[in-house]
C-alpha positions as CSV (number, residue, x, y, z in Angstrom):
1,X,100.2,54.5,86.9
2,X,103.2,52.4,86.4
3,X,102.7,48.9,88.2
4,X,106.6,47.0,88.9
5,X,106.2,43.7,90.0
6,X,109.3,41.5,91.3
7,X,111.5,39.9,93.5
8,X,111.5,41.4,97.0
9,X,115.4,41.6,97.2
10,X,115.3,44.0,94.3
11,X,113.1,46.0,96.1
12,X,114.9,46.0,99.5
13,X,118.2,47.3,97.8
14,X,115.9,49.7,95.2
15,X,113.9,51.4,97.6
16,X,114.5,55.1,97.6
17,X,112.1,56.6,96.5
18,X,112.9,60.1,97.5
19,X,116.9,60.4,96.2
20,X,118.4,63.0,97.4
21,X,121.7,62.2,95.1
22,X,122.9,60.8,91.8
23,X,123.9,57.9,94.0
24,X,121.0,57.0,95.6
25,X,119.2,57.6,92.1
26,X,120.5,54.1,91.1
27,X,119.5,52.2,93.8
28,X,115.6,53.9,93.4
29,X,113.2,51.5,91.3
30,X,111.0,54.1,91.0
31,X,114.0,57.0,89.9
32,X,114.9,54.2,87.3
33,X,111.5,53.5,85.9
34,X,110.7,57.2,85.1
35,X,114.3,58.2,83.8
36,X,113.5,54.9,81.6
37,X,109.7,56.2,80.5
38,X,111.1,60.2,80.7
39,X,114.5,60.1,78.9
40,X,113.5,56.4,76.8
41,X,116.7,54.4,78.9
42,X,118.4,54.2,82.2
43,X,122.2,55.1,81.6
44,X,124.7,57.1,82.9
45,X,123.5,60.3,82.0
46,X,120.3,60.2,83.9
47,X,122.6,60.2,87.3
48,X,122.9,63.6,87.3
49,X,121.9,66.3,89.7
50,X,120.3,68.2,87.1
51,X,118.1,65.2,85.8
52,X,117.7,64.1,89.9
53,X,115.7,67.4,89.8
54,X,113.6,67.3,86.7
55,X,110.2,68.3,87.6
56,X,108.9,66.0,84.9
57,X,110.8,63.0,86.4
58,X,109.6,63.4,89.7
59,X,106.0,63.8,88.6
60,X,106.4,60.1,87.2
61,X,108.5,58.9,89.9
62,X,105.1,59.4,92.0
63,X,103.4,57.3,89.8
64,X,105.5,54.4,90.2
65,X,104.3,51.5,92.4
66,X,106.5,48.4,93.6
67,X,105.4,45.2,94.9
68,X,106.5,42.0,95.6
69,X,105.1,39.6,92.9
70,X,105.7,36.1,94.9
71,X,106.6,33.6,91.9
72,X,109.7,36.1,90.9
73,X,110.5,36.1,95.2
74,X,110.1,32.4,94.9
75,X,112.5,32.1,91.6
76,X,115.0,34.2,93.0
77,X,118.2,34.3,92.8
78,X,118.0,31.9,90.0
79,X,116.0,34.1,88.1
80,X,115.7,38.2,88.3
81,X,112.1,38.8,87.2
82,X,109.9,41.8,86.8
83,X,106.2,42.2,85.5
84,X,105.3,46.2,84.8
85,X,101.9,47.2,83.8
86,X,101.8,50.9,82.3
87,X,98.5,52.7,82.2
88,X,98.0,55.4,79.7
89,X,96.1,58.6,80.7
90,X,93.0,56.9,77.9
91,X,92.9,53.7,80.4
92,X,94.7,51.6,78.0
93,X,97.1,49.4,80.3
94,X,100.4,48.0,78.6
95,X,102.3,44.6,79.8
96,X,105.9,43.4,79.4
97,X,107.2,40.7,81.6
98,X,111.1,40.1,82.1
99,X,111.8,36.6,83.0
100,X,115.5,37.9,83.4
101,X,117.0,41.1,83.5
102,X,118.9,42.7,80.4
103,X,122.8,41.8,80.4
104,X,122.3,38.7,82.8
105,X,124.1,35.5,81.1
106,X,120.0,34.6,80.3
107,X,119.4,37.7,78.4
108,X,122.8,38.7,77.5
109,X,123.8,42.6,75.6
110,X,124.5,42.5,71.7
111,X,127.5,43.8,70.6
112,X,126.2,46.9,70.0
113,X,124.6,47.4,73.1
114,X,128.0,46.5,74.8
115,X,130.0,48.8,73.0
116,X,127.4,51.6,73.3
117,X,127.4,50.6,77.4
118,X,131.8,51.0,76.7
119,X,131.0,54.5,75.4
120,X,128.4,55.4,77.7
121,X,130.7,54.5,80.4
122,X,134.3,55.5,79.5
123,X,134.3,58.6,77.5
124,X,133.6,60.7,80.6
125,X,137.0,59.1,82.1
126,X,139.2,58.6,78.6
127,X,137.0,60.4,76.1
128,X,135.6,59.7,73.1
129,X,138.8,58.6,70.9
130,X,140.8,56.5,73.7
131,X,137.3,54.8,73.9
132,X,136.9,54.3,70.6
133,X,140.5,53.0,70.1
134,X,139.5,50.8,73.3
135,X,136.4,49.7,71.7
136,X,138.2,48.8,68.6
137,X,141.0,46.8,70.4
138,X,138.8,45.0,72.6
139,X,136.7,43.7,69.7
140,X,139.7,42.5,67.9
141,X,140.9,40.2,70.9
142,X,141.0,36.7,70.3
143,X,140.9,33.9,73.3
144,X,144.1,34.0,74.9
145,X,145.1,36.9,73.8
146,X,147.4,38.8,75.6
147,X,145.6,42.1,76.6
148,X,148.8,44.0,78.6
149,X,148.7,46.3,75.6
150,X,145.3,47.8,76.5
151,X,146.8,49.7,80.2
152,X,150.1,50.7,78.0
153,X,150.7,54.4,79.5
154,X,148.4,53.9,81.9
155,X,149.1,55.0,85.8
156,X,148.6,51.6,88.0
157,X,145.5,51.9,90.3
158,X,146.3,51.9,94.3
């Protein structure tokens, strides 16, 4: 069994759990919390229709229970908590608890994780060298700096 406790907001907007799409997939705590366990994270790649029907997902998506834990309702939207229990198939039950969730300004990404979040994100759209020439650029701004040169050759969005 996988045990998520949180806020009940996260749960109103997170609670398909039956997606029918790669799009309702993200907004499914359960989808997420067994692409997490089944793949080891939650990116990009997990939002496809050939993951959305992985028998192996779907058997852990089943396992997955939500509920409201009252002090992370209570500490919301100041805080985004979650307490998940995990128990293994020997009994043994695993805690973590998440005062704050990963990338918020309380529990911000490394540099690493943001450039790997940069490639995970625009190498579909750009690939892989513009986004490494991106991800190079970007690092080497300074405060201020003027960042026009980035969307040279670049068509204007509507």
């Amino acid at each position: 069994k996988i045990r998520i406790r949180t806020y009940g907001k996260a749960l109103e907007v997170c609670a398909s759990n039956e997606p029918a799409s790669p799009y309702q997939a993200r907004f499914s705590l359960s989808y997420c919390a067994a692409a997490a366990l089944v793949v080891g994270s939650c990116r990009l790649s997990v939002f496809t229709p050939e993951r959305l029907s992985d028998p192996v997902l779907r058997d852990v998506m089943t396992r997955v229970e939500a509920s409201i834990d009252e002090e992370a309702d209570a500490a919301f939207p100041s805080r985004r908590s979650a307490h998940v229990e995990i128990e293994g198939t020997d009994g043994q039950i695993y805690r973590h608890y998440s005062p704050n969730r990963r990338g918020d300004p309380e529990d911000p990404l490394s540099d690493g994780e943001v450039t790997d979040k940069l490639l995970d994100l625009a190498t579909p759209l750009i690939g892989k060298e513009a986004t490494d020439r991106l991800s190079e650029r970007l690092w080497s701004l300074g405060g201020g700096d003027d960042m026009s040169s980035l969307f040279e050759g670049r068509e204007k969005a509507a």
